[in-house]
LUMPAMI-861935 format. One record per residue (C-alpha): x, y, z. Coordinates in Angstrom, 2 decimals. Example, Ala and Ser with C-alpha at 12.3 -4.5 7.8 and 13.67 -1.06 7.14 Angstrom:
! LUMPAMI-861935
+---------+---------+---------+
|      px |      py |      pz |
+---------+---------+---------+
|   12.30 |   -4.50 |    7.80 |
|   13.67 |   -1.06 |    7.14 |
+---------+---------+---------+
***
This chain:
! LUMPAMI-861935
+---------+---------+---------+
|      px |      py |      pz |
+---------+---------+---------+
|    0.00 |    0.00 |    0.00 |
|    0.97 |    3.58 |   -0.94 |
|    2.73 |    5.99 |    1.90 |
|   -0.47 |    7.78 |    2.83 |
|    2.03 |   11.00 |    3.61 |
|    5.84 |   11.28 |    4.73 |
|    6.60 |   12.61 |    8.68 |
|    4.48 |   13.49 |   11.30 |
|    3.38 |   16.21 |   12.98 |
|    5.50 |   18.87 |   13.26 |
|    5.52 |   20.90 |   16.93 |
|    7.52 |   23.81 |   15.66 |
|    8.01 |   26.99 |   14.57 |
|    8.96 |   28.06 |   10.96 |
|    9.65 |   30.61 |    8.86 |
|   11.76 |   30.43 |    5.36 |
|   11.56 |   31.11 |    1.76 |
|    9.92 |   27.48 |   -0.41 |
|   12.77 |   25.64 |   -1.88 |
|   10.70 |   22.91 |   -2.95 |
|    8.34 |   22.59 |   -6.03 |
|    8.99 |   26.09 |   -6.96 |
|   11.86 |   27.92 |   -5.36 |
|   10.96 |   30.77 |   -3.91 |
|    7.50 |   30.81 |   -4.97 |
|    5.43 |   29.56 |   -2.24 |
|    2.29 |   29.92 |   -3.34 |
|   -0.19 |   27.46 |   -5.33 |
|   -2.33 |   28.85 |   -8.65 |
|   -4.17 |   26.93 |  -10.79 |
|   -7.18 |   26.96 |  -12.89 |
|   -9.60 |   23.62 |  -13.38 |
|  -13.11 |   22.78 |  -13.70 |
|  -15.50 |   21.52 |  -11.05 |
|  -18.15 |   20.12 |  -12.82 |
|  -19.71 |   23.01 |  -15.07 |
|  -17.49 |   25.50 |  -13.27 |
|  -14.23 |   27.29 |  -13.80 |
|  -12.37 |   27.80 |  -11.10 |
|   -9.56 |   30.27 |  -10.83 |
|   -7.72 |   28.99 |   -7.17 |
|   -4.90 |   30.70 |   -5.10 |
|   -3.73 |   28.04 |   -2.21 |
|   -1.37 |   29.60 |    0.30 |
|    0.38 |   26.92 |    2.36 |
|    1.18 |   27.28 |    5.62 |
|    4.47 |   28.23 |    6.80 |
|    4.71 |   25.86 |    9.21 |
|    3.47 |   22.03 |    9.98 |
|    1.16 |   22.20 |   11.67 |
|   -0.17 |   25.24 |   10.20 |
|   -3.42 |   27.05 |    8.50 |
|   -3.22 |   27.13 |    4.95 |
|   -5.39 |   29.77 |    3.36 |
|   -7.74 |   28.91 |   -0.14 |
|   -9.39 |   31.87 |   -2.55 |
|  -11.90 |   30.58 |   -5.08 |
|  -12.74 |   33.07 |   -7.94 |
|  -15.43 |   31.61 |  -10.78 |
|  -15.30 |   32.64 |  -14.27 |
|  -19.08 |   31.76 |  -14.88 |
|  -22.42 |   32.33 |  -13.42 |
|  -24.31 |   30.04 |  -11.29 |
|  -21.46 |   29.22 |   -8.54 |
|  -23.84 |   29.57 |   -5.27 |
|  -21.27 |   28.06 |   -2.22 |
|  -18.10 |   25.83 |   -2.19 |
|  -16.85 |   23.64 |    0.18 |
|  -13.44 |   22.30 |    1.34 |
|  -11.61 |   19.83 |    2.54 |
|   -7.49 |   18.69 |    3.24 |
|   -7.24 |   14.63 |    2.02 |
|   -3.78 |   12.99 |    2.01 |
|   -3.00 |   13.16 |   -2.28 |
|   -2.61 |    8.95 |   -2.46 |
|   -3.22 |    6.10 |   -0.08 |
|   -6.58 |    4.81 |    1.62 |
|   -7.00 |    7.83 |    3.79 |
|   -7.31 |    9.72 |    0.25 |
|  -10.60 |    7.70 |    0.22 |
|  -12.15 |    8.80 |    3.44 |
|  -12.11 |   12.43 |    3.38 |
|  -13.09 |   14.33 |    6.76 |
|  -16.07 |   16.68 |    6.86 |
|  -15.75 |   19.86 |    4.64 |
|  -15.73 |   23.55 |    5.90 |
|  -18.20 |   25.78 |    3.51 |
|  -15.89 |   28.56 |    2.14 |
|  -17.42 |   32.38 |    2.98 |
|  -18.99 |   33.80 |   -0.36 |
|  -17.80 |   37.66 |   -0.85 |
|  -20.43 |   40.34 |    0.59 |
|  -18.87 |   42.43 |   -2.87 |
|  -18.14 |   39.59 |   -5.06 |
|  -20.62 |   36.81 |   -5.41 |
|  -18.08 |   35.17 |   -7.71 |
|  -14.97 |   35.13 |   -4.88 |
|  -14.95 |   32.72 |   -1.98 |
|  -12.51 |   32.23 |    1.05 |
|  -11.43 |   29.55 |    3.51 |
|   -8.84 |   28.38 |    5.56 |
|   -7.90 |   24.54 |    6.20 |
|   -5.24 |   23.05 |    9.06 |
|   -2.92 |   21.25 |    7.58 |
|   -1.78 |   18.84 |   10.00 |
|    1.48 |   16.42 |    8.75 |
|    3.84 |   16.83 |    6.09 |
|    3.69 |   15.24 |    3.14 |
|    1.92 |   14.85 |   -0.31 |
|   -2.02 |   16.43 |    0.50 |
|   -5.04 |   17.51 |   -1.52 |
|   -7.43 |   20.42 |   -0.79 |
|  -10.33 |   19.18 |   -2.62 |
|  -13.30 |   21.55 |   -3.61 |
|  -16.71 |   21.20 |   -3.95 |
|  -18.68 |   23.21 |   -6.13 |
|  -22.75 |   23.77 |   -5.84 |
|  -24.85 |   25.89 |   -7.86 |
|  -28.00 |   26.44 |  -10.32 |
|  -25.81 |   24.12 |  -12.97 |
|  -25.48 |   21.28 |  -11.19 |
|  -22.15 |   19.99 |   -8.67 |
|  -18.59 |   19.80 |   -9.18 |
|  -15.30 |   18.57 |   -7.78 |
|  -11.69 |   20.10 |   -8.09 |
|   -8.70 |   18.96 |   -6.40 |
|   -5.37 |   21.01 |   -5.90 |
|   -2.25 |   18.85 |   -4.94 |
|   -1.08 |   20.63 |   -2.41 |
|    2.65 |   19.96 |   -0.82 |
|    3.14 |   20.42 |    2.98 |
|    6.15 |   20.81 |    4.65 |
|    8.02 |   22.76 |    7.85 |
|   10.49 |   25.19 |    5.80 |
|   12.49 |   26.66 |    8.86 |
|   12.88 |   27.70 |   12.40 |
|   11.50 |   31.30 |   13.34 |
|   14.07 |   33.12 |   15.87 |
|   12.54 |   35.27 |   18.96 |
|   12.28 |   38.50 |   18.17 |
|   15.05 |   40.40 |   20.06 |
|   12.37 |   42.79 |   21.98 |
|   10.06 |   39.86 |   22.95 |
|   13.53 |   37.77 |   24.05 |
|   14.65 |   41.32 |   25.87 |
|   10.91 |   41.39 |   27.48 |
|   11.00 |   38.14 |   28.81 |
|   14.21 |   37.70 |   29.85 |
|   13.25 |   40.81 |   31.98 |
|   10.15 |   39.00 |   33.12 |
|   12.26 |   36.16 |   33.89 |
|   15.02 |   37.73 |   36.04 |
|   11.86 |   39.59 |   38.40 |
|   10.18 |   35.70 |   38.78 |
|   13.46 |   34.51 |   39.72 |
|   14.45 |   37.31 |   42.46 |
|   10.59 |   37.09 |   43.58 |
|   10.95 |   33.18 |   43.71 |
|   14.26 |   33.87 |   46.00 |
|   12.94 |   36.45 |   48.21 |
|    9.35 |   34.61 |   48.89 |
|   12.03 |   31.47 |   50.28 |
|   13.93 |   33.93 |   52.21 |
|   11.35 |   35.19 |   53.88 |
|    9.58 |   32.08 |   54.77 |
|   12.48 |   30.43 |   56.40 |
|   13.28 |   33.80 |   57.64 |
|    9.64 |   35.00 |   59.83 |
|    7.68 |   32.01 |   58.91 |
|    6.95 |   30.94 |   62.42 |
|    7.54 |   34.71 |   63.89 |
|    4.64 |   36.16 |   65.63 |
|    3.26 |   39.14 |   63.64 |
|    5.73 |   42.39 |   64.60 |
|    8.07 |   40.25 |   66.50 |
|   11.97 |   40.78 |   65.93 |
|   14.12 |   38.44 |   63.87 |
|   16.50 |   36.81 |   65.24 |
|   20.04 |   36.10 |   64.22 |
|   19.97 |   33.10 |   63.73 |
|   16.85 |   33.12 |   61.76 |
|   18.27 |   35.87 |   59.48 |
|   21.09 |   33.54 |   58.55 |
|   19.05 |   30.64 |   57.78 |
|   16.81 |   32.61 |   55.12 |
|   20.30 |   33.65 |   53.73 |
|   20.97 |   29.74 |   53.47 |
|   17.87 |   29.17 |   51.89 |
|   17.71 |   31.99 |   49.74 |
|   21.14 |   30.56 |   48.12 |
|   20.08 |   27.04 |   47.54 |
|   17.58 |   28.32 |   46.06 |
|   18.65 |   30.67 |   43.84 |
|   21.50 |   27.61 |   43.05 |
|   18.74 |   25.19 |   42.18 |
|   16.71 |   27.94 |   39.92 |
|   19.77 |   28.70 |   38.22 |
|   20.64 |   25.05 |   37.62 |
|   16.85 |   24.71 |   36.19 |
|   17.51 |   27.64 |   34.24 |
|   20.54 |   25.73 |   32.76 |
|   19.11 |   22.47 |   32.55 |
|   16.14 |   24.02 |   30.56 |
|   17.90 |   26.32 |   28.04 |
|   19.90 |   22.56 |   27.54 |
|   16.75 |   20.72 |   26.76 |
|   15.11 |   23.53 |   24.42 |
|   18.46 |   23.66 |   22.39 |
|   18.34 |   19.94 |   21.68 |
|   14.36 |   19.91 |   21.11 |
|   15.16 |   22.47 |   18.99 |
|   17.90 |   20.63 |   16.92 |
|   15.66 |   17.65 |   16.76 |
|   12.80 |   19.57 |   15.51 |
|   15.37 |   21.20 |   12.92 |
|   15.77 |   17.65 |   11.16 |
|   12.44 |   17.35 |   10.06 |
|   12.91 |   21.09 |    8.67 |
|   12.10 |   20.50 |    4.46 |
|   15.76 |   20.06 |    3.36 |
|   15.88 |   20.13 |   -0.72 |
|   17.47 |   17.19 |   -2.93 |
|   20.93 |   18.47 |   -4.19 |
|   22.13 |   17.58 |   -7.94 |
|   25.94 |   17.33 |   -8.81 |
|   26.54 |   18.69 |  -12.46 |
|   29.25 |   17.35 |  -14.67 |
|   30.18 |   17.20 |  -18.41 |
|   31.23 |   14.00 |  -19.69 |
|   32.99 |   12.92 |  -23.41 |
|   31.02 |   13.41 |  -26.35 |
|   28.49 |   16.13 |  -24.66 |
|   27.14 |   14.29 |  -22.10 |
|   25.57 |   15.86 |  -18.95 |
|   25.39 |   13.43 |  -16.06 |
|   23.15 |   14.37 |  -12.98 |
|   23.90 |   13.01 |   -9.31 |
|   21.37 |   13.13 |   -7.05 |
|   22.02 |   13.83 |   -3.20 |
|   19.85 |   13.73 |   -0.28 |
|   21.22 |   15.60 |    1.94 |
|   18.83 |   14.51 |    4.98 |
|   15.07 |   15.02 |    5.57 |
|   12.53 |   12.73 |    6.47 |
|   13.85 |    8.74 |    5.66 |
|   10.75 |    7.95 |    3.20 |
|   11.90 |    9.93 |    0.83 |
|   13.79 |    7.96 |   -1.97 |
|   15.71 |    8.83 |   -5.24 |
|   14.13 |    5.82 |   -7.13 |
|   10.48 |    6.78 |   -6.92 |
|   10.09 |    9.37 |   -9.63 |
|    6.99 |    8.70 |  -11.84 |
|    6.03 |   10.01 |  -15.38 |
|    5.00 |   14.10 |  -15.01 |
|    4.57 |   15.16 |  -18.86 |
|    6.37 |   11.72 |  -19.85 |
|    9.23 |   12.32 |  -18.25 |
|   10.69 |   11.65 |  -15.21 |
|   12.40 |   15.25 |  -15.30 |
|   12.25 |   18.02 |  -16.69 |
|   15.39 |   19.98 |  -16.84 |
|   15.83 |   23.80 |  -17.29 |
|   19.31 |   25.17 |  -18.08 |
|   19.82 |   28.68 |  -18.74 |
|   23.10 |   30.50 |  -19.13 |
|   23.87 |   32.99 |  -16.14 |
|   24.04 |   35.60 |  -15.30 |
|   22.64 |   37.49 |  -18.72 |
|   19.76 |   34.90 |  -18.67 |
|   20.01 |   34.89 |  -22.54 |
|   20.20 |   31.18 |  -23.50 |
|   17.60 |   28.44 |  -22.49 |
|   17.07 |   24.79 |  -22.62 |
|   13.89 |   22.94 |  -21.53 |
|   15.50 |   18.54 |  -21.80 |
|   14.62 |   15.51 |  -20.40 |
|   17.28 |   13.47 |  -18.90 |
|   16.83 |    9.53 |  -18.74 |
|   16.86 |    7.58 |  -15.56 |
|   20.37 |    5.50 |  -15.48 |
|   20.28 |    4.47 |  -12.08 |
|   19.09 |    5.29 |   -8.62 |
|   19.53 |    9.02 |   -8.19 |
|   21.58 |    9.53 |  -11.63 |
|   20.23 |   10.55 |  -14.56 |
|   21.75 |   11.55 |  -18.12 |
|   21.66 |   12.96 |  -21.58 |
|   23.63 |   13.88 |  -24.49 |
|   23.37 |   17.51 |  -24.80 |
|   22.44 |   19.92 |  -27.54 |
|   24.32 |   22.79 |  -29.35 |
|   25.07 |   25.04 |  -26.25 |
|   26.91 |   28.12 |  -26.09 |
|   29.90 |   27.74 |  -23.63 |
|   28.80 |   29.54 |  -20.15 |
|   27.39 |   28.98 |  -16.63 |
|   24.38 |   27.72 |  -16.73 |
|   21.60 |   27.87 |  -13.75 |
|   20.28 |   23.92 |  -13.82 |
|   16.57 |   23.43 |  -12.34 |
|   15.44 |   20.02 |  -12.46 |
|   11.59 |   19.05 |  -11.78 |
|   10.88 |   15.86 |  -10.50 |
|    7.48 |   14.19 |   -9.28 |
|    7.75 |   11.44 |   -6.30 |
|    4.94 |    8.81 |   -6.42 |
|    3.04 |    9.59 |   -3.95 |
|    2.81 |   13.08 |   -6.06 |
|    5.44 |   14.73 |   -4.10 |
|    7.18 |   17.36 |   -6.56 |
|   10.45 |   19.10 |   -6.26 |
|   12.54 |   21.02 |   -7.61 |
|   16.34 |   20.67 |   -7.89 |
|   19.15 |   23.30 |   -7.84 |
|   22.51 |   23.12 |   -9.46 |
|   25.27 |   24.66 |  -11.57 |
|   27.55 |   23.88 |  -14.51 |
|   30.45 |   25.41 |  -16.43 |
|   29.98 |   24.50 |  -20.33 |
|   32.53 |   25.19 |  -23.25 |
|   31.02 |   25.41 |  -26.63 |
|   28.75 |   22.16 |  -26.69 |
|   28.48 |   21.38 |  -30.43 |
|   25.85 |   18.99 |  -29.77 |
|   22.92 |   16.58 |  -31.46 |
|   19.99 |   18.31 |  -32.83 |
|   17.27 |   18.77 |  -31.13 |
|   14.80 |   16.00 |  -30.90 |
|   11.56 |   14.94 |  -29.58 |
|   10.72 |   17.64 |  -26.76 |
|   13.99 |   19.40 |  -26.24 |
|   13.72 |   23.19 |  -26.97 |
|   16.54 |   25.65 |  -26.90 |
|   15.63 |   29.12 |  -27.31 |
|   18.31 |   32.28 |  -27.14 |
|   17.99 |   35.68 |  -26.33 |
|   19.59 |   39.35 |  -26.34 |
|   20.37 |   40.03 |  -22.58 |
|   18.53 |   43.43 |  -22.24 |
|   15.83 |   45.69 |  -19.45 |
|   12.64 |   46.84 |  -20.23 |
|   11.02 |   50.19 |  -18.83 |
|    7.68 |   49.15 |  -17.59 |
|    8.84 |   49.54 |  -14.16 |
|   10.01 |   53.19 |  -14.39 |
|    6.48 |   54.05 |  -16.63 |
|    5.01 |   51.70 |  -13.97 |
|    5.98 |   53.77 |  -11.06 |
|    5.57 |   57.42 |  -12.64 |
|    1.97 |   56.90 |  -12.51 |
|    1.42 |   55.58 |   -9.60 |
|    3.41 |   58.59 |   -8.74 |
|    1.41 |   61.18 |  -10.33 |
|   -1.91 |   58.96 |   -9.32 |
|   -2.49 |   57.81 |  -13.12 |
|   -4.43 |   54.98 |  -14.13 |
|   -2.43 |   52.69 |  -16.27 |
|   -3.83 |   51.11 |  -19.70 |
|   -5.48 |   47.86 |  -18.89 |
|   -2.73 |   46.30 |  -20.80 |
|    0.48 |   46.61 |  -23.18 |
|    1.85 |   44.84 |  -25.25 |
|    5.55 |   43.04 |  -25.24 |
|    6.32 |   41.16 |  -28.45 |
|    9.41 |   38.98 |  -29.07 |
|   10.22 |   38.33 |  -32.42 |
|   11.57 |   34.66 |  -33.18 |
|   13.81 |   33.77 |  -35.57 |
|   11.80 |   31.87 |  -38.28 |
|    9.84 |   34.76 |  -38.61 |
|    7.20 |   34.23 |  -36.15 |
|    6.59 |   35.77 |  -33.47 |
|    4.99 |   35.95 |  -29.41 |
|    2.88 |   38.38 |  -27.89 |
|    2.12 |   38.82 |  -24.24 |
|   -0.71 |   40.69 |  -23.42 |
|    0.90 |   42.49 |  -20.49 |
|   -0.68 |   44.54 |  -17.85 |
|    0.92 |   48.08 |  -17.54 |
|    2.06 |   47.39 |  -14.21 |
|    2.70 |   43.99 |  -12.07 |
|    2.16 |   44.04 |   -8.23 |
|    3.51 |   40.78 |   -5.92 |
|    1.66 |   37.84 |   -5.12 |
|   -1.50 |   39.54 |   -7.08 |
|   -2.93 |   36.48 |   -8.68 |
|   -3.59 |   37.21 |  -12.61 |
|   -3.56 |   34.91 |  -15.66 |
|   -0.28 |   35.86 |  -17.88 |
|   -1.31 |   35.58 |  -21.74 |
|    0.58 |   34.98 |  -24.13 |
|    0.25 |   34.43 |  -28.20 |
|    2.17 |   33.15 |  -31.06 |
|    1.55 |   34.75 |  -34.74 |
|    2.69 |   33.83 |  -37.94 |
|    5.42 |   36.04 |  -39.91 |
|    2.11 |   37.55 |  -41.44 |
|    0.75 |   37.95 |  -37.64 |
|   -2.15 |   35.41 |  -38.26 |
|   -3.06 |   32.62 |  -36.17 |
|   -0.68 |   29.76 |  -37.34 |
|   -3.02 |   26.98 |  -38.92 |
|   -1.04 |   24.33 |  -37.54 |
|   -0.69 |   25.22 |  -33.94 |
|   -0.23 |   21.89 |  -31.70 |
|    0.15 |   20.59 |  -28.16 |
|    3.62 |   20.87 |  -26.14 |
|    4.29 |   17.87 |  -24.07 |
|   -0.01 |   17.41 |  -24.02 |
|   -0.18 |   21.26 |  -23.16 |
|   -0.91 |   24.38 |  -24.81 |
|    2.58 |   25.80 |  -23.59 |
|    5.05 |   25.89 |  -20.83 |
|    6.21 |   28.66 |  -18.98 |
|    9.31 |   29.46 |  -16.87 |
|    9.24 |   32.05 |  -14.51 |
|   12.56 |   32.87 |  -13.55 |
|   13.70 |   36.15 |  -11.28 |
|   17.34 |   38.13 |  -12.01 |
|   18.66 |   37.29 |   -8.74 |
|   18.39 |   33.87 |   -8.76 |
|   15.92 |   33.57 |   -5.48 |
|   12.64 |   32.48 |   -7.87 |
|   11.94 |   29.88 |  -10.84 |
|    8.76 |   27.98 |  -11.04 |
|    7.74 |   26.09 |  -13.98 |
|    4.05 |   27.07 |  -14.84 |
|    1.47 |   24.89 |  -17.08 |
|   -2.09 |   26.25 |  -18.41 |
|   -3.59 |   24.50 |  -15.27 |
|   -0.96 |   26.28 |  -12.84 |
|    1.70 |   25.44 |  -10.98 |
|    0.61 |   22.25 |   -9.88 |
|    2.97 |   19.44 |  -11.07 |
|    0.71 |   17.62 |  -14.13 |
|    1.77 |   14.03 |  -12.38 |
|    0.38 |   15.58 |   -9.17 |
|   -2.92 |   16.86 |  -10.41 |
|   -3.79 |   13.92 |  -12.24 |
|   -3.12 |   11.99 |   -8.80 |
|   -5.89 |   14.44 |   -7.28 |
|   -8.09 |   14.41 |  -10.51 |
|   -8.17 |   10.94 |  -11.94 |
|  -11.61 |   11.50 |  -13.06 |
|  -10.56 |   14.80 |  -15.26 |
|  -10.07 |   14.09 |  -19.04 |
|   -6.90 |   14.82 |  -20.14 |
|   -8.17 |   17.36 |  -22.52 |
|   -9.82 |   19.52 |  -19.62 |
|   -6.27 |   19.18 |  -18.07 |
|   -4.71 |   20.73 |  -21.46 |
|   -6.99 |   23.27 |  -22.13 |
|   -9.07 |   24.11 |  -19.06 |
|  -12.14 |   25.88 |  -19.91 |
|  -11.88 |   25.14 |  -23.80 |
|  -13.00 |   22.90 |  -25.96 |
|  -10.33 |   20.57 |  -28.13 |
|  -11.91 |   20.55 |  -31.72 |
|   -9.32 |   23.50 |  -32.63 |
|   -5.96 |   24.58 |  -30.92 |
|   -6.06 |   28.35 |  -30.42 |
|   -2.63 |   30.55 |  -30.91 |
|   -3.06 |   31.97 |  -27.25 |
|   -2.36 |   30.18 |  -23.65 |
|   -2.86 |   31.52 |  -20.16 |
|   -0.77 |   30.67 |  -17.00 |
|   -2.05 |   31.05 |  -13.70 |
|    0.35 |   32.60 |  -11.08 |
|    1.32 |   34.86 |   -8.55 |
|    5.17 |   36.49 |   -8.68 |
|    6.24 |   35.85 |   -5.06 |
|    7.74 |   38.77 |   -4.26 |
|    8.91 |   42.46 |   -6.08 |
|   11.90 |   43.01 |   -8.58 |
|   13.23 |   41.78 |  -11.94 |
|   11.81 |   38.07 |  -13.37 |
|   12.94 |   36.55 |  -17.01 |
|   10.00 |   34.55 |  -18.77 |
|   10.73 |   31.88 |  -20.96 |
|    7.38 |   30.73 |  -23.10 |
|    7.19 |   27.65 |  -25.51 |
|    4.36 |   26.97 |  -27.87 |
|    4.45 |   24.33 |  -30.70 |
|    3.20 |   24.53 |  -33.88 |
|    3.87 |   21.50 |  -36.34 |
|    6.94 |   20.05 |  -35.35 |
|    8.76 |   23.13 |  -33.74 |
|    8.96 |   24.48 |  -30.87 |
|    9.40 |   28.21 |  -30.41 |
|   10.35 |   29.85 |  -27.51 |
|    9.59 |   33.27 |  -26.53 |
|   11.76 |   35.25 |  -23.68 |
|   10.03 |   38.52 |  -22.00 |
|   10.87 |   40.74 |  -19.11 |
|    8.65 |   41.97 |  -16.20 |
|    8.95 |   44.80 |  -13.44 |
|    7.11 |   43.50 |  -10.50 |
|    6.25 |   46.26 |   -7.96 |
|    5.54 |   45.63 |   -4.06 |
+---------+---------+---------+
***
C-alpha cells in the first residue's frame, strides 16, 4: 500500500523562503473545472506544519452559489475517506470570490479538494497541495529582551518569597528576627537561587536539543551534482542531503512523460535556455547527451514528481565550453535571447506617482527567428503575489493565427518564470503550478483534454495560452514561453517589473 504522507506532525516553529516545487514561490495557482465550473484557485500553504493554509476561489461563470473544502492525504486509503468539509465564505462584494482556511496537519503529499454547488449542477476540483516545515523562526530580540526581563523579576521574587519564609515564617506578627533566623533565610535563599539557576541551565539545555531535533524534520531540498562528460554528455547526481527517511531517489513517476524536466539557462545574462529531459540511469543519476550550447554557466533546475505526487525542484550549476551537440529531438527546446531591461517599471511607477491609471494592458512582443513571433498581453504594471492569468500568443510572420498550432508535451505551452537574482523559478502549465503528475493523482476523473486546455473545448488549438500565477515577491523576473506549432517548438523570452 501507498505511503499515505511522509513525517508526522511537526511541533515547531517556521519561517523560510519554499525551496521545494517552486523555489521561492510559495504559493499554489491553478485553474480547473469543477463540474460546469471554472475555477480560478490561489492556495497559500502554511508556513509551518502544523499550520493554516489559506484557499481563494474566484469563478469565471455564473451560477457558482457556495463551495466547500476539505485537506485529504494526495494517495493512499485515507485519500478515500475524506473528513467533513468547511463551507468557504462567499464575498459580501463579489458573489463570484470565496474564502477559507484549512489546518494542515502532517507533512507530506495532500489535496485540498473543492466542492462546487450551484444552479448548474455539482462539481469537484482537487489542488495537490505539498506540505512541509520550511524553517525555524528566531525570537524576536524585543520579545527575548521582554521576557528575559520578566524572567530575572520571577526569579528574584521566587528567592525572596524562600527567604522570607524560612526567615519570619513561624515569627509572631511584629516580632523581631533573630540572628539566627536571618542567617538561615540567607541559606535558603542561596540554595535556592542555586537550584533555579541550575533549572535555568538544565532548561535552556533541553530547548536547544528539542530544537535541533525539531530542525531535522525542517524540508531540506534534494541536491544535484553537475558534470560534463565525453562526447556532450551531462550526467546528474542526485544527493539527499537529509530530511525525512521515506523519501527515496528511485520513486520518480512520469509528469509530462518524463521523469524530469530539466531547465538550463546560461547565467548571469539569462540569454540562452534549454527545456530537456534526462533519462533515468540508475538510482539518483540521470543523463543525456546535450544539444548545441553556447559555452557559459548555466543555472540547472530540475523538476521531479515522487509517487506519492510529491514534486520538487532541484538546484545546481555547470560550467559548459562550446557544446556542439545533437539536434534537437523529440521535446527538447533551446531558445536564445539578447540580454537586455525593459522600462515598464520606471512608466510603472511614474503613474502611480502622479496617481495615473495605467492602460489595462500593453503589449511586449518577441520576435523569433523563423519569422514568427509571441505576444504577451501584459498589464501596464505587475504588483507581488497579485494572482492574474499571464497571456501569451504566437503569430505567424504575417501575424495570423498559425493553422497548424499543436500541443507541447499534451499542453498548450510551458512557462518558466525565472527572477534576475536567482531567489525564484517555477515552472508554470495552463492549469498552474501544480505538477501535471500531481494533479492527475488528485483528478483521476478529469479528461486529459480539460487538463490541457481548461475551460476550452479541443476541436481547434487556439494561438493563445494563459498561465495562472502569482510572482512571489517584487523586482526583476525573465520569462521563458514555448508553444508548438507542427513540429517546432518556439520559444519566446520577455521581461517583467514587479512592484511591491
Amino acid at each position: 500500500m501507498k505511503r499515505l504522507w511522509w513525517g508526522v506532525a511537526l511541533l515547531v516553529l517556521c519561517w523560510a523562503p519554499m525551496a521545494h516545487a517552486h523555489v521561492g514561490s510559495p504559493d499554489i495557482y491553478a485553474e480547473g473545472q469543477a463540474g460546469p465550473y471554472k475555477l480560478f484557485v490561489v492556495v497559500r500553504p502554511p508556513l509551518v506544519i502544523p499550520g493554516v493554509a489559506d484557499v481563494e476561489v474566484r469563478s469565471e461563470g455564473a451560477g457558482l452559489e457556495s463551495v466547500a473544502i476539505t485537506p485529504v492525504p494526495l494517495t493512499g486509503e485515507a485519500s478515500k475517506h475524506p473528513p467533513v468539509p468547511e463551507a468557504m465564505v462567499e464575498s459580501k462584494d463579489d458573489r463570484a470570490f470565496f474564502t477559507g482556511h484549512l489546518w494542515m496537519m502532517a507533512t507530506g503529499s495532500w489535496q485540498i479538494r473543492l466542492m462546487a454547488h450551484g444552479s448548474q449542477g455539482d462539481g469537484v476540483l482537487s489542488i495537490p497541495v505539498p506540505a512541509r516545515a520550511l524553517g525555524t523562526r528566531p525570537m524576536p530580540a524585543g520579545l527575548g529582551l521582554m521576557l528575559a526581563g520578566l524572567g530575572v523579576l520571577l526569579l528574584i521574587g521566587m528567592v525572596g518569597i524562600v527567604g522570607a519564609a524560612a526567615r519570619e515564617a513561624k515569627l509572631p506578627a511584629g516580632a523581631a528576627v533573630p540572628e539566627g533566623n536571618r542567617r538561615r533565610g540567607y541559606v535558603a535563599m542561596g540554595i535556592t537561587l542555586a537550584l533555579l539557576v541550575t533549572g535555568v541551565v538544565l532548561g535552556n539545555a533541553w530547548w536547544k536539543a528539542e530544537a535541533a531535533n525539531y530542525a531535522n524534520y525542517v524540508y531540506k531540498p534534494l541536491g544535484m551534482a553537475a558534470t560534463l562528460g565525453a562526447g556532450g554528455v551531462l550526467e546528474l547526481k542526485l544527493e539527499d542531503p537529509g530530511w525525512l527517511s521515506e523519501r527515496k531517489l528511485d520513486d520518480f513517476i512520469p509528469d509530462h512523460d518524463h521523469l524530469m524536466h530539466l531547465y538550463a539557462i546560461r547565467w548571469p545574462a539569462m540569454d540562452v535556455v534549454a527545456h530537456l529531459h534526462p533519462e533515468q540511469v540508475g538510482t539518483g543519476e540521470f543523463r543525456l547527451v546535450l544539444p548545441s550550447l553556447p559555452a557559459g554557466q548555466y543555472h540547472l533546475y530540475a523538476d521531479v514528481v515522487h509517487e506519492n505526487g510529491f514534486p520538487e525542484t532541484i538546484v545546481g550549476q555547470v560550467e559548459l565550453p562550446l557544446v556542439a551537440g545533437r539536434a534537437l529531438s523529440g521535446d527538447d527546446a533551446v531558445g536564445t535571447a539578447e540580454a537586455g531591461s525593459s522600462v515598464e517599471d520606471a512608466i510603472c511607477r511614474q503613474n502611480a506617482l502622479a496617481d495615473v491609471t495605467p492602460a489595462p494592458d500593453t503589449q511586449q512582443r518577441f520576435e523569433l527567428a523563423d519569422g514568427y513571433a509571441m505576444i504577451w498581453k501584459k498589464p501596464s504594471c505587475l504588483h507581488a503575489r497579485v494572482p492574474l492569468e499571464v497571456q501569451f500568443e504566437l503569430v505567424d510572420p504575417k501575424g495570423k493565427a498559425p493553422k497548424d498550432m499543436a500541443l507541447y508535451m499534451g499542453m498548450l505551452g510551458h512557462a518558466a518564470f525565472v527572477k534576475t537574482d536567482g531567489t525564484v523559478f517555477a515552472h508554470i502549465h495552463p492549469t498552474g503550478t501544480m505538477s501535471m503528475a500531481a494533479f492527475m493523482l488528485a483528478n483521476p476523473q478529469a479528461p486529459m483534454k480539460e487538463m490541457a486546455m481548461p475551460g476550452m473545448a479541443m476541436d481547434a488549438l487556439p494561438n493563445g495560452v494563459g498561465f495562472p500565477y502569482g510572482f512571489p515577491s517584487a523586482g526583476r523576473y525573465r520569462i521563458f514561453v514555448q508553444m508548438k506549432h507542427g513540429t517546432t517548438v518556439e520559444t519566446g523570452v520577455f521581461d517583467a517589473a514587479v512592484e511591491p
